[in-house]
PyMOL Python script that loads the backbone (N, CA, C, O; Angstrom):
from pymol import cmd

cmd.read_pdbstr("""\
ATOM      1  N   UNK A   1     -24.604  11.032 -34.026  1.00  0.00           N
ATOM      2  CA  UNK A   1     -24.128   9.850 -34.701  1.00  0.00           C
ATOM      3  C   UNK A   1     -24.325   8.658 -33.761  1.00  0.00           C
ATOM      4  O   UNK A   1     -23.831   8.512 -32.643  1.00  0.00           O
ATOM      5  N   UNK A   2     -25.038   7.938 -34.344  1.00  0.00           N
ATOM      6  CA  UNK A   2     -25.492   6.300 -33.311  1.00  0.00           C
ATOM      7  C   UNK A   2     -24.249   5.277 -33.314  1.00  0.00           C
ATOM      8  O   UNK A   2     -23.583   5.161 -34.343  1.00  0.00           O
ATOM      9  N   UNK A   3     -23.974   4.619 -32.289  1.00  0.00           N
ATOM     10  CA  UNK A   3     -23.596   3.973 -32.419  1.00  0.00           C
ATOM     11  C   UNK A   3     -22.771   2.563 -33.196  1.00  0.00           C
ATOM     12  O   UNK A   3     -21.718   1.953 -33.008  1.00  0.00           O
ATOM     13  N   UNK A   4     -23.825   2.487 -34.066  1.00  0.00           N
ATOM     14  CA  UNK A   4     -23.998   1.998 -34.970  1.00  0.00           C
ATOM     15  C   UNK A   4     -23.057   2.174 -36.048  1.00  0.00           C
ATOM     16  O   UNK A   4     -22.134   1.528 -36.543  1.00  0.00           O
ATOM     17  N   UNK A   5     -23.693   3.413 -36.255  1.00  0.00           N
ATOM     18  CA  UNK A   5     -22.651   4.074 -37.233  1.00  0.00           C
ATOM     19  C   UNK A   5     -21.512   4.443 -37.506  1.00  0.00           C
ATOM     20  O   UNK A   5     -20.861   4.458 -38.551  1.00  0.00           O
ATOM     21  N   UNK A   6     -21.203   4.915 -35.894  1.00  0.00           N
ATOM     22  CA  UNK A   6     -19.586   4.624 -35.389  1.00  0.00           C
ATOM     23  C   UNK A   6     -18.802   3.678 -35.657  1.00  0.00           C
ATOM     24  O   UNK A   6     -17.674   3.518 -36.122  1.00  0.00           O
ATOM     25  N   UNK A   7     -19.898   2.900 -35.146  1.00  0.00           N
ATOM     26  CA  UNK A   7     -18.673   0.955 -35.555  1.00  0.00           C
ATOM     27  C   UNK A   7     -18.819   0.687 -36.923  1.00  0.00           C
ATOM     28  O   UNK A   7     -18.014  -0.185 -37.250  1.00  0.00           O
ATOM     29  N   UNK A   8     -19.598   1.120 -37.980  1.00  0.00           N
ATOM     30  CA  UNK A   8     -19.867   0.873 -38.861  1.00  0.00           C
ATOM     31  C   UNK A   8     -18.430   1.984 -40.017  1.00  0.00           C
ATOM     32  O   UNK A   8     -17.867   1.718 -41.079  1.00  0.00           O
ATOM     33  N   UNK A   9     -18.364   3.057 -39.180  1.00  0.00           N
ATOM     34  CA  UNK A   9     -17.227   4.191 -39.730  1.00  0.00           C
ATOM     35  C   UNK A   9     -15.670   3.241 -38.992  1.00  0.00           C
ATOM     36  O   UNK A   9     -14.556   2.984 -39.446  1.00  0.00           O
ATOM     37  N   UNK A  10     -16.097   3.068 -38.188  1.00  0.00           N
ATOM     38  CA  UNK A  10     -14.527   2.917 -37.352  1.00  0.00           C
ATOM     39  C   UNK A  10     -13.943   1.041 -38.257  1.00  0.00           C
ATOM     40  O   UNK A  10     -12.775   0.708 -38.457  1.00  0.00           O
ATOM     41  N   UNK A  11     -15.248   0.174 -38.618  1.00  0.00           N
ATOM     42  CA  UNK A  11     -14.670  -1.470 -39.945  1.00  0.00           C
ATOM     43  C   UNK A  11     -14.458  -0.789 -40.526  1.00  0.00           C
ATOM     44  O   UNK A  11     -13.236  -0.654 -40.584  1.00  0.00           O
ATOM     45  N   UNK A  12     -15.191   0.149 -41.376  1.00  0.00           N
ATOM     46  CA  UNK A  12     -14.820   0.754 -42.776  1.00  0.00           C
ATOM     47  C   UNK A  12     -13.252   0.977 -43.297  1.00  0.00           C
ATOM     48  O   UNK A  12     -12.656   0.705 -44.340  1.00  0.00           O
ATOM     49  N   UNK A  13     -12.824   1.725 -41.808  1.00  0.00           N
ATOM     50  CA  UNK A  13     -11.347   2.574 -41.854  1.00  0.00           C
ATOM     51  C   UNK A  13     -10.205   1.624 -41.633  1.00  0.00           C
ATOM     52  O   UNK A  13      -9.087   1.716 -42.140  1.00  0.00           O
ATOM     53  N   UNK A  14     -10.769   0.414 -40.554  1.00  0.00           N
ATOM     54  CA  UNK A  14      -9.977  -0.701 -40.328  1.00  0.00           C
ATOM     55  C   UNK A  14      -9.368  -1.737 -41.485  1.00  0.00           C
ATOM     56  O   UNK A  14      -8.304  -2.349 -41.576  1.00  0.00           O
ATOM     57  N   UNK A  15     -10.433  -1.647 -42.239  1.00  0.00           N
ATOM     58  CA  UNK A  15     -10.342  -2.334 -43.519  1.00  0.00           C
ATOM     59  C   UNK A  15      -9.570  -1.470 -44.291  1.00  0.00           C
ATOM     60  O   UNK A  15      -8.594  -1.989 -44.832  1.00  0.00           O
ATOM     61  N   UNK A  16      -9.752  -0.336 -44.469  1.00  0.00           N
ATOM     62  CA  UNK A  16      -9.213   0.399 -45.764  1.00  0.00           C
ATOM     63  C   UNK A  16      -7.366   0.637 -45.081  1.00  0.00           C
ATOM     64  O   UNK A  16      -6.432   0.837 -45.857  1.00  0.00           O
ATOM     65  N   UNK A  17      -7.233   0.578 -43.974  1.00  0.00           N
ATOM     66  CA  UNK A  17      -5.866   0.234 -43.368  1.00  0.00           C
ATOM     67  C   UNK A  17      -5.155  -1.108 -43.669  1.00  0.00           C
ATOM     68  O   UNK A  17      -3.955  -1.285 -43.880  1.00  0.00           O
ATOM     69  N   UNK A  18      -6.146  -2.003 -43.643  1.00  0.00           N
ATOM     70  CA  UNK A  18      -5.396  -2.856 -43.258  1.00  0.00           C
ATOM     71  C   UNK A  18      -4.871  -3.246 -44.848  1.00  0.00           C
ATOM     72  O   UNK A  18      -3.711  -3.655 -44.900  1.00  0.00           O
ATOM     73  N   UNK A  19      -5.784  -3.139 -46.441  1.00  0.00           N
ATOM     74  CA  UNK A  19      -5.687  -3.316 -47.526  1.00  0.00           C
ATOM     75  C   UNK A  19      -4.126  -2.508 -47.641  1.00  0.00           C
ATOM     76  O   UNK A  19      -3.019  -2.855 -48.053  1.00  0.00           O
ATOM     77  N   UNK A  20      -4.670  -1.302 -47.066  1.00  0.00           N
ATOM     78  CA  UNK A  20      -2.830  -0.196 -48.088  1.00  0.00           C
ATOM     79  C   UNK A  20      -1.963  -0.875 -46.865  1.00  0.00           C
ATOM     80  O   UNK A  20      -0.812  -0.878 -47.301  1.00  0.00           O
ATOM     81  N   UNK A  21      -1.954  -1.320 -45.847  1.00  0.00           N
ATOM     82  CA  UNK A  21      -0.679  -2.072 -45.195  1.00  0.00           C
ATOM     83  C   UNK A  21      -0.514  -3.582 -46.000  1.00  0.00           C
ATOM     84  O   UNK A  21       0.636  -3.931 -46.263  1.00  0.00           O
ATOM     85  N   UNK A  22      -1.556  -4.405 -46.359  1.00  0.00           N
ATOM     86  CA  UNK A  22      -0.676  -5.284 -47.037  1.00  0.00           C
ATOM     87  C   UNK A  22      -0.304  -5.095 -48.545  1.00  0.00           C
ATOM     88  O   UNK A  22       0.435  -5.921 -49.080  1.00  0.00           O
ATOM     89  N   UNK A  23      -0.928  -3.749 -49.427  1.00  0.00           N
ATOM     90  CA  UNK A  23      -0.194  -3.551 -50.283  1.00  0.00           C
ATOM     91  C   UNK A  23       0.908  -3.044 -50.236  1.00  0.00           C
ATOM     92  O   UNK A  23       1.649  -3.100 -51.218  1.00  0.00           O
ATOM     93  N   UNK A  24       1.247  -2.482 -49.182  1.00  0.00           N
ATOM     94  CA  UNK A  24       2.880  -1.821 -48.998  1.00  0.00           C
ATOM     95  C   UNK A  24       3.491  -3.055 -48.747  1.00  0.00           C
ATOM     96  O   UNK A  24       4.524  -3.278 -49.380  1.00  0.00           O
ATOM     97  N   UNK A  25       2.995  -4.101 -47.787  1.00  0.00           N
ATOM     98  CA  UNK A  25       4.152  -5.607 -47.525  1.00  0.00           C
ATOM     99  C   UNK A  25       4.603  -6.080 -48.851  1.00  0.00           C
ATOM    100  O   UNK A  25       5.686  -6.422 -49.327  1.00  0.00           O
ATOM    101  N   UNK A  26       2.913  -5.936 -49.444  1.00  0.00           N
ATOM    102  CA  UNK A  26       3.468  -6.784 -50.566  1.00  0.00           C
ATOM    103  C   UNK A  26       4.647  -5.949 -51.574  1.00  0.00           C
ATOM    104  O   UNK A  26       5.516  -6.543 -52.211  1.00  0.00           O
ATOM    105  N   UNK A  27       4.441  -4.282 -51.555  1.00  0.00           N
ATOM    106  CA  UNK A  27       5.733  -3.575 -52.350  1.00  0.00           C
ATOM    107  C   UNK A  27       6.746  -3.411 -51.835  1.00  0.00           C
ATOM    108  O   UNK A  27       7.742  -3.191 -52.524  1.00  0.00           O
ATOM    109  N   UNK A  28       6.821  -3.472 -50.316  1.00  0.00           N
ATOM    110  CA  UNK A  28       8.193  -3.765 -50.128  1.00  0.00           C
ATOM    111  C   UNK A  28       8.998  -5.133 -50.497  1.00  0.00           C
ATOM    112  O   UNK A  28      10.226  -5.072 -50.557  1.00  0.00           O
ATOM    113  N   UNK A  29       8.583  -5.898 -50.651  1.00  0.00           N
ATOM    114  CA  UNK A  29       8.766  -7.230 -50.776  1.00  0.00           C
ATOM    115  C   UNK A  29       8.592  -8.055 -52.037  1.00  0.00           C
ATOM    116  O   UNK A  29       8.517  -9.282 -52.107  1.00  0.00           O
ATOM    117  N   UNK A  30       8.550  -7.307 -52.867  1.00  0.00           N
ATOM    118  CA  UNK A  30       7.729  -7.708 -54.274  1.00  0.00           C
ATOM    119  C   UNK A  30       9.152  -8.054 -55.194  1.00  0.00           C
ATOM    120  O   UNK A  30       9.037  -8.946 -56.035  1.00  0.00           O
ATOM    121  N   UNK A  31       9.984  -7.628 -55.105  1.00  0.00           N
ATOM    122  CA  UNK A  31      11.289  -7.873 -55.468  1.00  0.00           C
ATOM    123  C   UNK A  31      12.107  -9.203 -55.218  1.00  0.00           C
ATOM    124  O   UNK A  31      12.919  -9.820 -55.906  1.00  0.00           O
ATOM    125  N   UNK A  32      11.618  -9.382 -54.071  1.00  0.00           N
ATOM    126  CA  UNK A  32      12.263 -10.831 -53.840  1.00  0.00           C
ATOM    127  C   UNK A  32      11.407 -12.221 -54.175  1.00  0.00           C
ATOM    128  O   UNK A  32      11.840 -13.337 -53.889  1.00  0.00           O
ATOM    129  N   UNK A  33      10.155 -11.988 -54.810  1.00  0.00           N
ATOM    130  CA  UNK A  33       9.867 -13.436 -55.633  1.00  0.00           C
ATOM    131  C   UNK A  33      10.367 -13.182 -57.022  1.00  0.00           C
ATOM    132  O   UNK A  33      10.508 -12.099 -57.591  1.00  0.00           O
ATOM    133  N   UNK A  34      10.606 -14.389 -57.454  1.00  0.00           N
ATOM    134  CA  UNK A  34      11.371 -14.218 -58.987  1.00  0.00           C
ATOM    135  C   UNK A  34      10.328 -14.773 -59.914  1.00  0.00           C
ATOM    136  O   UNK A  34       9.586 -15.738 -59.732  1.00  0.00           O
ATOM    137  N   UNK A  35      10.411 -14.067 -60.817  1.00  0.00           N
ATOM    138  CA  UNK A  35       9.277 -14.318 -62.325  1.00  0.00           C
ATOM    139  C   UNK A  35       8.624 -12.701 -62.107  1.00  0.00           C
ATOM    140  O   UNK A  35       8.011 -12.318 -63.103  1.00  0.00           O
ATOM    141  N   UNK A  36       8.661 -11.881 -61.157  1.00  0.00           N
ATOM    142  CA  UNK A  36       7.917 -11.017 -61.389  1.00  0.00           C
ATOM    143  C   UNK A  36       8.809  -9.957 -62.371  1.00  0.00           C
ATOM    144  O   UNK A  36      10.031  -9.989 -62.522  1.00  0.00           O
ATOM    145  N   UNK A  37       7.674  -8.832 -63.113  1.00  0.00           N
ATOM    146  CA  UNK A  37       8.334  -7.907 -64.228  1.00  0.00           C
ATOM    147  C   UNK A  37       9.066  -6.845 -63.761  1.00  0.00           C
ATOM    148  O   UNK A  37       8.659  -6.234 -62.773  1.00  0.00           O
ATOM    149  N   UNK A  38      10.052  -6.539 -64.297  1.00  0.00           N
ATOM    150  CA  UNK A  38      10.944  -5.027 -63.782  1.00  0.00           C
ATOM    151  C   UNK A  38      10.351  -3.943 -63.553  1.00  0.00           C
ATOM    152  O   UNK A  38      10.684  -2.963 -62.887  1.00  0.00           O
ATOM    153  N   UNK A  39       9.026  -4.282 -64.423  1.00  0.00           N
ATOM    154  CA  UNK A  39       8.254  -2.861 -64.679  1.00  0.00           C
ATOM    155  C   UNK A  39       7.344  -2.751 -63.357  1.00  0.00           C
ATOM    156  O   UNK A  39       7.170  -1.684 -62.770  1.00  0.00           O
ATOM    157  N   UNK A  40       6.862  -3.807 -63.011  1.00  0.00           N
ATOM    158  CA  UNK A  40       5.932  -3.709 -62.055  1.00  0.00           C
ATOM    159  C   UNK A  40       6.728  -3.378 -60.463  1.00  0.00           C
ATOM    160  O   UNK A  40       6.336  -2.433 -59.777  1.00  0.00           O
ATOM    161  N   UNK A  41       7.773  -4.205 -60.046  1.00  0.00           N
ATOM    162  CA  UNK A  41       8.988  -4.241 -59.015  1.00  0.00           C
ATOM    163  C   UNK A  41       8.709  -2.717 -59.125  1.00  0.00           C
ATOM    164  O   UNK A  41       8.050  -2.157 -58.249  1.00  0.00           O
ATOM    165  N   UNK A  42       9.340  -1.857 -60.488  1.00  0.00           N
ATOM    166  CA  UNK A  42       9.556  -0.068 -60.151  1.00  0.00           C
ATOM    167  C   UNK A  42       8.507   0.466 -60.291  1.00  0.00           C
ATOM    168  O   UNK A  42       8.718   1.500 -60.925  1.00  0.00           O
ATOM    169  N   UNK A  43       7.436   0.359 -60.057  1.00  0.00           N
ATOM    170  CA  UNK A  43       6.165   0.451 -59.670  1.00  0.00           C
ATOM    171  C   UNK A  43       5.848   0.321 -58.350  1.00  0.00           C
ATOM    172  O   UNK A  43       5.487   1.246 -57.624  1.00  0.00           O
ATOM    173  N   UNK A  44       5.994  -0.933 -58.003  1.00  0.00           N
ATOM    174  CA  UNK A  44       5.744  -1.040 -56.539  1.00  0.00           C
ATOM    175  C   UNK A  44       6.782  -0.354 -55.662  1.00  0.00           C
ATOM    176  O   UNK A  44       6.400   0.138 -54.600  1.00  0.00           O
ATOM    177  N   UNK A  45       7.948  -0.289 -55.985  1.00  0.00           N
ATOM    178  CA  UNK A  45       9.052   0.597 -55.645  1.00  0.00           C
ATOM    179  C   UNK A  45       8.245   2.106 -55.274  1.00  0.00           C
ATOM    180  O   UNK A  45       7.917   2.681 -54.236  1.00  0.00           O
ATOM    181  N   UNK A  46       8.167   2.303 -56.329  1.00  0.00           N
ATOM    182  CA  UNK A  46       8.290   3.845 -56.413  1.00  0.00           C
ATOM    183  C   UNK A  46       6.391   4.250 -55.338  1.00  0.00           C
ATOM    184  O   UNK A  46       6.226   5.428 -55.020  1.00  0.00           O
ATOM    185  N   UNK A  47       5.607   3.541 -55.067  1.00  0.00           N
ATOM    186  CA  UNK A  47       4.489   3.225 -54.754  1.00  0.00           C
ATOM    187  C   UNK A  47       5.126   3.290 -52.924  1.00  0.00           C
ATOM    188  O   UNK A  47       4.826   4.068 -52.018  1.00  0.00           O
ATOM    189  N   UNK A  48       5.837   2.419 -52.948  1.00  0.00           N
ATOM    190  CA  UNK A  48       6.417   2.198 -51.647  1.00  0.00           C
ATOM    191  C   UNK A  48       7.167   3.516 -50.604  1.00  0.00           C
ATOM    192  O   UNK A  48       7.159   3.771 -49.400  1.00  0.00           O
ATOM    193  N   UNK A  49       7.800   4.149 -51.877  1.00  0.00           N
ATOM    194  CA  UNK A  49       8.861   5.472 -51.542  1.00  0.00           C
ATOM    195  C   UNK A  49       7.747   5.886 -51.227  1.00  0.00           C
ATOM    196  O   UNK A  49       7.582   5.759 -50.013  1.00  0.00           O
ATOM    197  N   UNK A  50       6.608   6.471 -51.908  1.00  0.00           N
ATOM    198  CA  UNK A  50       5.882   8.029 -51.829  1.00  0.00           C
ATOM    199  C   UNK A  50       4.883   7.543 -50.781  1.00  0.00           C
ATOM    200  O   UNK A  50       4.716   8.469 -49.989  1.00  0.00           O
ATOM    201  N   UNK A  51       4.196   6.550 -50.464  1.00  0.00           N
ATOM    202  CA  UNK A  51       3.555   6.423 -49.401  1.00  0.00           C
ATOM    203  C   UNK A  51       4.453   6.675 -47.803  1.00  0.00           C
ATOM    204  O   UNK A  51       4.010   7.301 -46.841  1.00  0.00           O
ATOM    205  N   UNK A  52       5.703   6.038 -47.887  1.00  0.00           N
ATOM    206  CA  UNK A  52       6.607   5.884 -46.768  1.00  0.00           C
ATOM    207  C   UNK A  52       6.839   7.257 -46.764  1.00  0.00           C
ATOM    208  O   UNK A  52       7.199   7.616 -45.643  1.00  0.00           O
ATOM    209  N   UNK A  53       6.758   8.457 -47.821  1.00  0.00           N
ATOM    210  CA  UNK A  53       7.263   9.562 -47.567  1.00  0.00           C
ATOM    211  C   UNK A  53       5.571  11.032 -47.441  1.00  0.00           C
ATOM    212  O   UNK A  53       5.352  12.236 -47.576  1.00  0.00           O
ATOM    213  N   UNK A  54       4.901   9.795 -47.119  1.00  0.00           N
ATOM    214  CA  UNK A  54       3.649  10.655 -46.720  1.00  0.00           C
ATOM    215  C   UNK A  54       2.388  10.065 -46.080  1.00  0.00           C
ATOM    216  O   UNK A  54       1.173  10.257 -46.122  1.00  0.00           O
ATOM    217  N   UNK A  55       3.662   8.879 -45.187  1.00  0.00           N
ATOM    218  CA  UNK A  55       2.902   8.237 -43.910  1.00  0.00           C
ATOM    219  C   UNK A  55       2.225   9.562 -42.815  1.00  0.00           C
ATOM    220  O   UNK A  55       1.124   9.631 -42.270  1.00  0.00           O
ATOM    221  N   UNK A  56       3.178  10.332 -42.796  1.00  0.00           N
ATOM    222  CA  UNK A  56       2.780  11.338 -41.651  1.00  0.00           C
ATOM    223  C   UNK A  56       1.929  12.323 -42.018  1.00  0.00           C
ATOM    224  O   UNK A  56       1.368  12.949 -41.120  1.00  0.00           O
ATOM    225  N   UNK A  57       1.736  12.566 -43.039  1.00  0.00           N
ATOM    226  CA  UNK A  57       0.524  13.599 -43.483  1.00  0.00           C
ATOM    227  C   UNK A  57      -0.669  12.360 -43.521  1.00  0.00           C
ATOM    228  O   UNK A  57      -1.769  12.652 -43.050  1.00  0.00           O
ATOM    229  N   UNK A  58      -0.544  11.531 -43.855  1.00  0.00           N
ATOM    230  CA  UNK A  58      -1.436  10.381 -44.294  1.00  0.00           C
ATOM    231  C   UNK A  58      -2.416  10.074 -42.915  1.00  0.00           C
ATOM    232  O   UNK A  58      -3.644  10.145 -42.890  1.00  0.00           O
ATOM    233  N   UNK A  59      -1.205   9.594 -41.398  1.00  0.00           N
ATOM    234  CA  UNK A  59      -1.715   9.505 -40.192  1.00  0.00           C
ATOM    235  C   UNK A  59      -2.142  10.963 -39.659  1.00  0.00           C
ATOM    236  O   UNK A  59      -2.683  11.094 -38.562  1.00  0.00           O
ATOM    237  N   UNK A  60      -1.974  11.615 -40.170  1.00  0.00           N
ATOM    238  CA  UNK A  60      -2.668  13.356 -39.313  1.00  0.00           C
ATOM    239  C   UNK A  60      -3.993  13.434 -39.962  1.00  0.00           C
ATOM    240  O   UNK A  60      -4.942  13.876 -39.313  1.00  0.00           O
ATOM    241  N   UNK A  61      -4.167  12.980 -41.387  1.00  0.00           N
ATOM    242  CA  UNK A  61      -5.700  13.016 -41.810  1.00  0.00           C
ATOM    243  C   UNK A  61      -6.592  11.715 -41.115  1.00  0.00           C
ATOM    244  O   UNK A  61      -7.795  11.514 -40.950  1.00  0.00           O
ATOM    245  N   UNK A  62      -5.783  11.217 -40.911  1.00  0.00           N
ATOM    246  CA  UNK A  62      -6.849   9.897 -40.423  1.00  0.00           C
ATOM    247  C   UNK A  62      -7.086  10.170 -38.874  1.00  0.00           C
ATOM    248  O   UNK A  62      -8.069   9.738 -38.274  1.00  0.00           O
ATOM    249  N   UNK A  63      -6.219  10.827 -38.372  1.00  0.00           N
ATOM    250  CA  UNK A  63      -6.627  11.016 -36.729  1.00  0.00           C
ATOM    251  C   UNK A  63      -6.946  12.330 -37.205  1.00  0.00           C
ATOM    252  O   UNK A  63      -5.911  12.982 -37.068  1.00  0.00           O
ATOM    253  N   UNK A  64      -7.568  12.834 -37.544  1.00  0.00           N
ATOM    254  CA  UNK A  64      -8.381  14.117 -37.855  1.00  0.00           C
ATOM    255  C   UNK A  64      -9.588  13.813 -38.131  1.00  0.00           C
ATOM    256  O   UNK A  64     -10.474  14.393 -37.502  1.00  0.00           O
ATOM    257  N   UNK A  65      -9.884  12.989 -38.976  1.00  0.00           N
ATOM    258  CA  UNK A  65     -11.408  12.197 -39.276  1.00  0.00           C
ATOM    259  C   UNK A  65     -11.557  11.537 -37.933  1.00  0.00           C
ATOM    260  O   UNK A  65     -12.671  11.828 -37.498  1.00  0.00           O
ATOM    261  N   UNK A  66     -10.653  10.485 -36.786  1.00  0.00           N
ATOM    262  CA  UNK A  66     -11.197  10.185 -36.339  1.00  0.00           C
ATOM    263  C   UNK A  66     -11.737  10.589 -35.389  1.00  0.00           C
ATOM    264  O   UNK A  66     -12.631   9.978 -34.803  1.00  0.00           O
ATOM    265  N   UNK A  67     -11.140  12.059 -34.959  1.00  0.00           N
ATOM    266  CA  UNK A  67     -11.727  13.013 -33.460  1.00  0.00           C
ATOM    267  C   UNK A  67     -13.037  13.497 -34.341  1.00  0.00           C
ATOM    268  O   UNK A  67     -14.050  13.993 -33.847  1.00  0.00           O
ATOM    269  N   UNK A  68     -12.916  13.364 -35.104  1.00  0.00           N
ATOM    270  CA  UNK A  68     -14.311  14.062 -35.983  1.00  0.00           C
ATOM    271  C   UNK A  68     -15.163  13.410 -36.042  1.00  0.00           C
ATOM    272  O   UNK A  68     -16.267  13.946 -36.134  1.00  0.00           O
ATOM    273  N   UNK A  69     -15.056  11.714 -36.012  1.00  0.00           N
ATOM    274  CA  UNK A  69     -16.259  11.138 -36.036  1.00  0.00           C
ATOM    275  C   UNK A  69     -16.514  10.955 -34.321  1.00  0.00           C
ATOM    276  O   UNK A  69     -17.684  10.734 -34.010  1.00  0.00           O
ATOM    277  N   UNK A  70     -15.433  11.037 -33.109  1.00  0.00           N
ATOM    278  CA  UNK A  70     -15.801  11.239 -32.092  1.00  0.00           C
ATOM    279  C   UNK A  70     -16.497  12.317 -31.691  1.00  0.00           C
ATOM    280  O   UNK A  70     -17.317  12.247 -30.776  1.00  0.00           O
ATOM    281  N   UNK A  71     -16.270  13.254 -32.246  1.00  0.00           N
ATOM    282  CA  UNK A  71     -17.019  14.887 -31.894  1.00  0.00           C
ATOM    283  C   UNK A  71     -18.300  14.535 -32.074  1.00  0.00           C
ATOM    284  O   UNK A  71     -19.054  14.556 -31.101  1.00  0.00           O
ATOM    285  N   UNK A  72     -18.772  14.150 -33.347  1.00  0.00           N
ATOM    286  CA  UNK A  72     -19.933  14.500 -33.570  1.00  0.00           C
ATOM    287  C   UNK A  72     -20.732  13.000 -32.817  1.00  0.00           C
ATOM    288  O   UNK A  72     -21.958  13.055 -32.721  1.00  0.00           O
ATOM    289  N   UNK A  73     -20.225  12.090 -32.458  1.00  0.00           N
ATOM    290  CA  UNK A  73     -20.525  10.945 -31.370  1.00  0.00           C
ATOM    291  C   UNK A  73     -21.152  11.639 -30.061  1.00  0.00           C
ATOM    292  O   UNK A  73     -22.271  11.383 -29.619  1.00  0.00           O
ATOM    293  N   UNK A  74     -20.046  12.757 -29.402  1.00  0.00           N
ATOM    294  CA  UNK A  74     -20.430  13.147 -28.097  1.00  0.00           C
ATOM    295  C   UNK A  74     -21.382  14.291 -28.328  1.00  0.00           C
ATOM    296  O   UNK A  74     -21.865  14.764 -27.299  1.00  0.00           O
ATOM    297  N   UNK A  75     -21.728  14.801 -29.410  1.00  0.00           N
ATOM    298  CA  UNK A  75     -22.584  15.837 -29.258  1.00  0.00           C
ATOM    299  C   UNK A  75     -24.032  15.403 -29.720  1.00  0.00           C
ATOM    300  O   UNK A  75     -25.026  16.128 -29.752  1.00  0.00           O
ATOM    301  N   UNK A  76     -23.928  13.833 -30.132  1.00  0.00           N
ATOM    302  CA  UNK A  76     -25.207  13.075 -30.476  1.00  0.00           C
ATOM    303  C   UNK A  76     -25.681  12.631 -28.762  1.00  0.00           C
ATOM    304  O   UNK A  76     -26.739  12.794 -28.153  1.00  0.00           O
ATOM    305  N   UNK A  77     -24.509  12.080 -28.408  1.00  0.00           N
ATOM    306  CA  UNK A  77     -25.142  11.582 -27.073  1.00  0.00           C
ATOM    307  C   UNK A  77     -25.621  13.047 -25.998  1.00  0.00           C
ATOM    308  O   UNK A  77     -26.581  13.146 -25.234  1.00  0.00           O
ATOM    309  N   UNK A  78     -24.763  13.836 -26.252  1.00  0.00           N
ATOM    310  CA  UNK A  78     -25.120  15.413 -25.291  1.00  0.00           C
ATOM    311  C   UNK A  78     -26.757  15.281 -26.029  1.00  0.00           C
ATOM    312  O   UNK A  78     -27.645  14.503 -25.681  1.00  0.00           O
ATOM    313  N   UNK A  79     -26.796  16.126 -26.943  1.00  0.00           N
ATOM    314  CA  UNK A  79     -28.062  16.164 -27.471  1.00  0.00           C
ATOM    315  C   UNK A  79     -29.227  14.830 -26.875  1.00  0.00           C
ATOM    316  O   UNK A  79     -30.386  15.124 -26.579  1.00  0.00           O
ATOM    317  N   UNK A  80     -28.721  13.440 -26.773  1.00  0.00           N
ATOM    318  CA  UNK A  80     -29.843  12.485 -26.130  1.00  0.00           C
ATOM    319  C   UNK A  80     -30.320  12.882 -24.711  1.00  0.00           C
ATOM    320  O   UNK A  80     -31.445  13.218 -24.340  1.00  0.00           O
ATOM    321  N   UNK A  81     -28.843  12.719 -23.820  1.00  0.00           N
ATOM    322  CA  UNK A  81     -29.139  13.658 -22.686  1.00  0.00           C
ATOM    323  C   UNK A  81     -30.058  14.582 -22.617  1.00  0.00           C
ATOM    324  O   UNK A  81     -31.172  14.285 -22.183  1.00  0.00           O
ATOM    325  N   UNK A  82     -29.792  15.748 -22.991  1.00  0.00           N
ATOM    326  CA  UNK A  82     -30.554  17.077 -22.690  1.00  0.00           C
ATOM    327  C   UNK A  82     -32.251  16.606 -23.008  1.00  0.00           C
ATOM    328  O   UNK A  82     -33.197  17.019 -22.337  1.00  0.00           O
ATOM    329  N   UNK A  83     -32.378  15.551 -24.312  1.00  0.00           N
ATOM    330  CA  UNK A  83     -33.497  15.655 -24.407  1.00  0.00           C
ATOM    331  C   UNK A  83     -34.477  14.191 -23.697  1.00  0.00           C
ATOM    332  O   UNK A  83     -35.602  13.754 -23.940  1.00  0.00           O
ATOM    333  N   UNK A  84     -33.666  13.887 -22.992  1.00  0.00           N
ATOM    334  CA  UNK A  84     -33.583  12.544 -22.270  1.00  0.00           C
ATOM    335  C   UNK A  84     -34.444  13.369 -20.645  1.00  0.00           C
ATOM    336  O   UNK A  84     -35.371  12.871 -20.007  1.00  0.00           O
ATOM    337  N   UNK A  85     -33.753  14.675 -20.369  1.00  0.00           N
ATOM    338  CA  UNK A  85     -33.796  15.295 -18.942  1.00  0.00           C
ATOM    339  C   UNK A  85     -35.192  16.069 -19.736  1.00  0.00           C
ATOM    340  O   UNK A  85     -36.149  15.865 -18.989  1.00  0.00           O
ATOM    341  N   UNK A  86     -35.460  16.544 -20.462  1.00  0.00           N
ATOM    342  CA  UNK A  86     -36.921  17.042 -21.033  1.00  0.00           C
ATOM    343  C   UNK A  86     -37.889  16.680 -20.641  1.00  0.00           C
ATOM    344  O   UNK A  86     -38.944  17.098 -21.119  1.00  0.00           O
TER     345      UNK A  86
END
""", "prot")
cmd.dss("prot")
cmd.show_as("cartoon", "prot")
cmd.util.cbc("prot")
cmd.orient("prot")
């Protein structure tokens, strides 16, 4: 895996973090502007509970992908090596 591609995997994930963290700000918090619908508030509610209650399975898959995209990083560069000393 090049370089490249690494940084190109590692925005991807940054982004897709940073979107479900400000949709959780915004569901924790969605209650306190007024005009919004009851229906949506227990929506974002209930959106809010089940993520907060599967943050930790959530962070064990994501640091699982990310030793995974490191693994296969160091066995691209091993592999350049060896064929670098050729």
């Amino acid at each position: 895996m090049t370089r490249t591609s690494v940084n190109r995997t590692l925005i991807r994930l940054y982004w897709i973090l940073g979107i479900v963290l400000l949709l959780l700000l915004a569901a924790k918090f969605i209650d306190d502007f007024p005009g919004v619908p009851s229906q949506i508030v227990s929506i974002a509610s209930q959106m809010y509970e089940f993520v907060r209650d599967m943050s930790l399975l959530i962070a064990t898959g994501g640091v699982a992908y990310l030793s995974n995209i490191f693994q296969k990083r160091s066995k691209f560069v091993e592999s350049l090596e060896e064929e670098w000393r050729n």
